[in-house]
C-alpha positions as CSV (number, residue, x, y, z in Angstrom):
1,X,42.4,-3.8,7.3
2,X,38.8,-3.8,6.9
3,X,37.1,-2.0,3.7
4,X,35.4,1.0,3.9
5,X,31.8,0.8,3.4
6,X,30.6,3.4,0.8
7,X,27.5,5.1,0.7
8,X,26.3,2.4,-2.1
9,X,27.6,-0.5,-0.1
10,X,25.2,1.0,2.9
11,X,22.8,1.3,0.9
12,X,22.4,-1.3,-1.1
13,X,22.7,-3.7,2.4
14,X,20.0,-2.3,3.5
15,X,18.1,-2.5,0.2
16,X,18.7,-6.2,0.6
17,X,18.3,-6.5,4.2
18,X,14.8,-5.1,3.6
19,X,14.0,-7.2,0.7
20,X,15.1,-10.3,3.0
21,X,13.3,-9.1,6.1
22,X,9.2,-8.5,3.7
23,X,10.1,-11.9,2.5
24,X,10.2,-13.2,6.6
25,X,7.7,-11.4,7.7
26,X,4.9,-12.8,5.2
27,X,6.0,-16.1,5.7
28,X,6.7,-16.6,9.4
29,X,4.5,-13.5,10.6
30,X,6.6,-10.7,13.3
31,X,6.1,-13.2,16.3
32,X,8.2,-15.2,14.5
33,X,10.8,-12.8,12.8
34,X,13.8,-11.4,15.0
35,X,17.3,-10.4,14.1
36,X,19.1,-13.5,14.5
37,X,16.8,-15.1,12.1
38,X,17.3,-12.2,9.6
39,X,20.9,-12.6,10.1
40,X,21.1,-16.4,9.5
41,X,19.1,-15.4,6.2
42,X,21.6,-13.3,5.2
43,X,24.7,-15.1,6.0
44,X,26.1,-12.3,8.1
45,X,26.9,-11.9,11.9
46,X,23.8,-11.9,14.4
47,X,24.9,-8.2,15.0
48,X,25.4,-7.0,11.7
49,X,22.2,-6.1,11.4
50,X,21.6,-4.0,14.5
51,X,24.1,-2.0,12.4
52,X,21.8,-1.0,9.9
53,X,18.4,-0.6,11.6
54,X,17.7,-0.1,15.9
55,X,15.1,-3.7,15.9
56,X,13.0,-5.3,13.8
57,X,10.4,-2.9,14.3
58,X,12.2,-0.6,13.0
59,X,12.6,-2.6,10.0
60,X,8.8,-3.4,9.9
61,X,7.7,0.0,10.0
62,X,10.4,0.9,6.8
63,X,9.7,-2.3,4.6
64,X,5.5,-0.9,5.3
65,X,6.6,2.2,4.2
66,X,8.1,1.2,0.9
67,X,4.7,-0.5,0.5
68,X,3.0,2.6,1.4
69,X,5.4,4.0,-1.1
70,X,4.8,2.0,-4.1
71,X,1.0,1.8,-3.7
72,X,1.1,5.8,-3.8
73,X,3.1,5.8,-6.5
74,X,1.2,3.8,-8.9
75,X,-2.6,5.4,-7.6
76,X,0.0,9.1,-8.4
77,X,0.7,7.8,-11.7
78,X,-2.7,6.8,-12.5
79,X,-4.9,9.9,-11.8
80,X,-2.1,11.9,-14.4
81,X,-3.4,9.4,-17.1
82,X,-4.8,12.0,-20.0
83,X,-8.6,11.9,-20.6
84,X,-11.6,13.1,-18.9
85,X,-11.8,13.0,-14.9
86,X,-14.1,10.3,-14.8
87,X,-11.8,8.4,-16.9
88,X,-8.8,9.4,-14.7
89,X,-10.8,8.2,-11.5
90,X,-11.6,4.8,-13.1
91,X,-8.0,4.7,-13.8
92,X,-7.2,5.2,-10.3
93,X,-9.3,2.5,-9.2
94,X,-7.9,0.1,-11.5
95,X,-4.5,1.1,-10.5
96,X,-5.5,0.1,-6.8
97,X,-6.7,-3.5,-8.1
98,X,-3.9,-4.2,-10.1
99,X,-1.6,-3.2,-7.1
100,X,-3.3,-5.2,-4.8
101,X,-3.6,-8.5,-6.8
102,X,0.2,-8.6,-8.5
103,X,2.0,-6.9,-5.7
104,X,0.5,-8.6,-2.6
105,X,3.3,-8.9,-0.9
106,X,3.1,-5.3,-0.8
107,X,-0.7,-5.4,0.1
108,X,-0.3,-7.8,2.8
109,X,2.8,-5.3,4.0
110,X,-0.4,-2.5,4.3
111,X,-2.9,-4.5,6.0
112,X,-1.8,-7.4,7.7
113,X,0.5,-6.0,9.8
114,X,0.9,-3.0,12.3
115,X,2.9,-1.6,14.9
116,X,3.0,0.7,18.1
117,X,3.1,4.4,16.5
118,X,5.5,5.6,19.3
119,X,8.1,3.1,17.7
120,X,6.9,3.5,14.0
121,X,9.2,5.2,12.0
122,X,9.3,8.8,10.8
123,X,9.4,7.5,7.1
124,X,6.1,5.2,7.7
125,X,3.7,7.7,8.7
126,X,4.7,9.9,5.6
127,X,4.2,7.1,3.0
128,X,0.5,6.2,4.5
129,X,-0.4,9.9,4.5
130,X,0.9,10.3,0.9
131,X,-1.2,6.5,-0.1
132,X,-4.7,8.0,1.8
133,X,-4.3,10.8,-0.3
134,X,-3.8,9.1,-3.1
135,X,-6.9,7.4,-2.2
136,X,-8.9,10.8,-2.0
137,X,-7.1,13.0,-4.4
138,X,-9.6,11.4,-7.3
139,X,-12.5,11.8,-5.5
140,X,-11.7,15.4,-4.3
141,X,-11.4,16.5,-8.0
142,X,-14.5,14.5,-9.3
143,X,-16.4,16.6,-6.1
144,X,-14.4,19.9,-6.9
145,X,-16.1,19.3,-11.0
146,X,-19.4,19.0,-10.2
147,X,-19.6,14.8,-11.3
148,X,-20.2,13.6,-7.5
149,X,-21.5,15.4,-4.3
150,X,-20.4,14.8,-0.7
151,X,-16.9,15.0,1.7
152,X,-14.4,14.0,-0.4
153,X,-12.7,12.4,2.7
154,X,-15.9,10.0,3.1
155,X,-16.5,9.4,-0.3
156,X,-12.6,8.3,0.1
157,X,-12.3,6.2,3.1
158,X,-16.0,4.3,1.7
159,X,-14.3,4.1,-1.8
160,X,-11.5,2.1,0.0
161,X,-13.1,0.0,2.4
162,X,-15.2,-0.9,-0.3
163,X,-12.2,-2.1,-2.7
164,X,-10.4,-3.5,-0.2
165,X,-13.3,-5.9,1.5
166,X,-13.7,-7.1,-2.5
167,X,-10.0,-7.9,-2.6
168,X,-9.8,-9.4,0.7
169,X,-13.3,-11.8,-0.3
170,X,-10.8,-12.5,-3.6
171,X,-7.9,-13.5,-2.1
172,X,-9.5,-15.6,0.7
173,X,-11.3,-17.6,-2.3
174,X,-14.7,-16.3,-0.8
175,X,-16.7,-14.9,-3.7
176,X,-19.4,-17.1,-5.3
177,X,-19.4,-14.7,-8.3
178,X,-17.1,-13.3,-10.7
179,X,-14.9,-11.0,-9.4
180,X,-14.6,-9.0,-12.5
181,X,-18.5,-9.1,-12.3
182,X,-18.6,-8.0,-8.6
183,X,-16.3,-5.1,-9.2
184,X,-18.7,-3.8,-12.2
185,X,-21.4,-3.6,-9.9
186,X,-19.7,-2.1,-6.5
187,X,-18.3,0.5,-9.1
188,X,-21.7,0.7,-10.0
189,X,-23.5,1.4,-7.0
190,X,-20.6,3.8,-5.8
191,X,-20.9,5.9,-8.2
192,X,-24.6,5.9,-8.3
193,X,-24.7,6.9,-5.1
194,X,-22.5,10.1,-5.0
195,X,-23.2,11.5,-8.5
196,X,-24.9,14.4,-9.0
197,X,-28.1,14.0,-11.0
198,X,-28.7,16.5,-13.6
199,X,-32.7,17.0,-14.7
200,X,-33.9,17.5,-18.4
């Protein structure tokens, strides 16, 4: 007679189901991934995953989310760091760095890959709203104190597009300079341009 499959068991197959499933999808790309391939992976049935998750987009948009999930996390845990604001922005920032140079797996879950919102699931949507806030949240405060001036939402989105096209340049091995270096100055030039200047 077959065992039953606890709660744990469940969930700890799909913990390593998902695990299985980032791993193919950075190396063969989703035109390459389906469910039979997972399957052989795992050593299980060519079914046996259909029942834990409807398709494989269903299991892209959940392995993005937990991507999503950890990036928030971390940018979260940053901007609670004790010190000044500014200090606790900077800390954000850095947080976002580290993330997306040790965990790029992760980072290449977030940008490299995408798919049709009417099949996305529930759980992804939540985690990117919860990461772009994350992304904001600094900003909104360092507005809401008086230390910069403009939409917070803006100031956000150019904050990020900003740190990402640096990372991207990084990774691609495209930067003639430093890239400690480079980050000083876009930093720099950021926050020059959104301060607000007091007058003696």
């Amino acid at each position: 007679m077959p065992r039953v499959l606890t709660e744990t068991d469940i969930s700890g197959f799909r913990e390593k189901l998902c695990e299985t499933a980032t791993r193919l999808f950075i190396e063969r790309g989703p035109e390459n991934f389906n469910m039979r391939l997972l399957a052989s992976e795992m050593g299980v049935s060519a079914m046996t995953p259909y029942r834990y998750f409807r398709d494989k987009d269903e299991i892209l948009s959940l392995i993005r989310a937990r991507a999503f999930t950890r990036l928030a996390d971390q940018l979260e845990q940053a901007l609670e760091t004790p010190g000044p604001l500014p200090e606790r922005g900077a800390a954000v920032s850095r947080a976002y760095i580290r993330f997306a140079l040790e965990e790029q797996t992760c980072y290449r879950l977030i940008f490299d890959f995408a798919e049709p919102r009417d099949g996305a699931a529930p759980e992804l949507a939540e985690a990117e709203a919860r990461a772009r806030a994350a992304m904001t949240d600094h900003v909104r405060l360092m507005v809401a104190h008086g230390y910069y001036k403009g939409d917070p939402d803006l100031i956000g989105h150019v904050v990020w597009a900003s740190m990402h096209g640096l990372i991207v340049l990084h990774l691609a091995g495209k930067l003639e300079s430093d890239f400690e270096t480079v980050l000083a100055e876009l930093c720099r030039v950021l926050e020059d341009a959104y301060r607000v200047r007091t007058h003696a």
